[in-house]
C-alpha positions, -999 to 999 in steps of 0.1 A, spaced: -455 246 -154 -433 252 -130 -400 247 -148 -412 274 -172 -417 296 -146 -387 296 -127 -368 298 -159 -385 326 -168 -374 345 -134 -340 337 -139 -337 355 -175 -342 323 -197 -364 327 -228 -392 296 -234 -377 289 -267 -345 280 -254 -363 248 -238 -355 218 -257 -385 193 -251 -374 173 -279 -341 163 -260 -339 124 -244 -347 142 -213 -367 181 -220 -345 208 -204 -332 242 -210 -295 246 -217 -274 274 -192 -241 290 -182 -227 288 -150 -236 330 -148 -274 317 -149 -271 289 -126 -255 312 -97 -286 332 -108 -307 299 -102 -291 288 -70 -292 322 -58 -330 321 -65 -339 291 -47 -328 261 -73 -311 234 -53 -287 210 -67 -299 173 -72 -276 148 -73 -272 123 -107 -303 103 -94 -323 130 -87 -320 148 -120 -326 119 -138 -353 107 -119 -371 145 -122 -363 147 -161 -383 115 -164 -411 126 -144 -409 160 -172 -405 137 -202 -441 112 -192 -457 145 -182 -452 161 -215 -459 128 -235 -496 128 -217 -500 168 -224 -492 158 -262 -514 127 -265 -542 145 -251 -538 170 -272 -540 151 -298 -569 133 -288 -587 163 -279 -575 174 -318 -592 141 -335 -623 146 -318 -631 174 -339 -630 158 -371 
């Protein structure tokens, strides 16, 4: 996943990702988003974030009902 990777690059550790949140995201300081920004990370306005974290959220919701699917079918 992208996200992953970037915040990866930028220092952050995968646990520190929240993807049980209303929308999945990782948490920073302002340090780490001059880190971000200065690596490429552009800032989104309120529609855009919003309209991304959704996208994040239905992805994750299909990776865990196939999983889970795939799961049952071995049983």
């Amino acid at each position: 996943m992208e996200l992953h990777a970037f915040a990866d690059d930028i220092g952050l550790k995968r646990k520190w990702f929240q993807p049980s949140a209303s929308y999945p995201h990782y948490d920073i300081t302002l340090k780490t988003r001059s880190i971000a920004l200065a690596k490429g990370a552009k800032i989104g306005s309120k529609k855009q974030i919003i309209y991304c974290a959704k996208r994040l959220k239905e992805e994750q919701n299909k990776k865990n009902n196939h999983t889970q699917a795939q799961l049952k079918l071995g049983f």
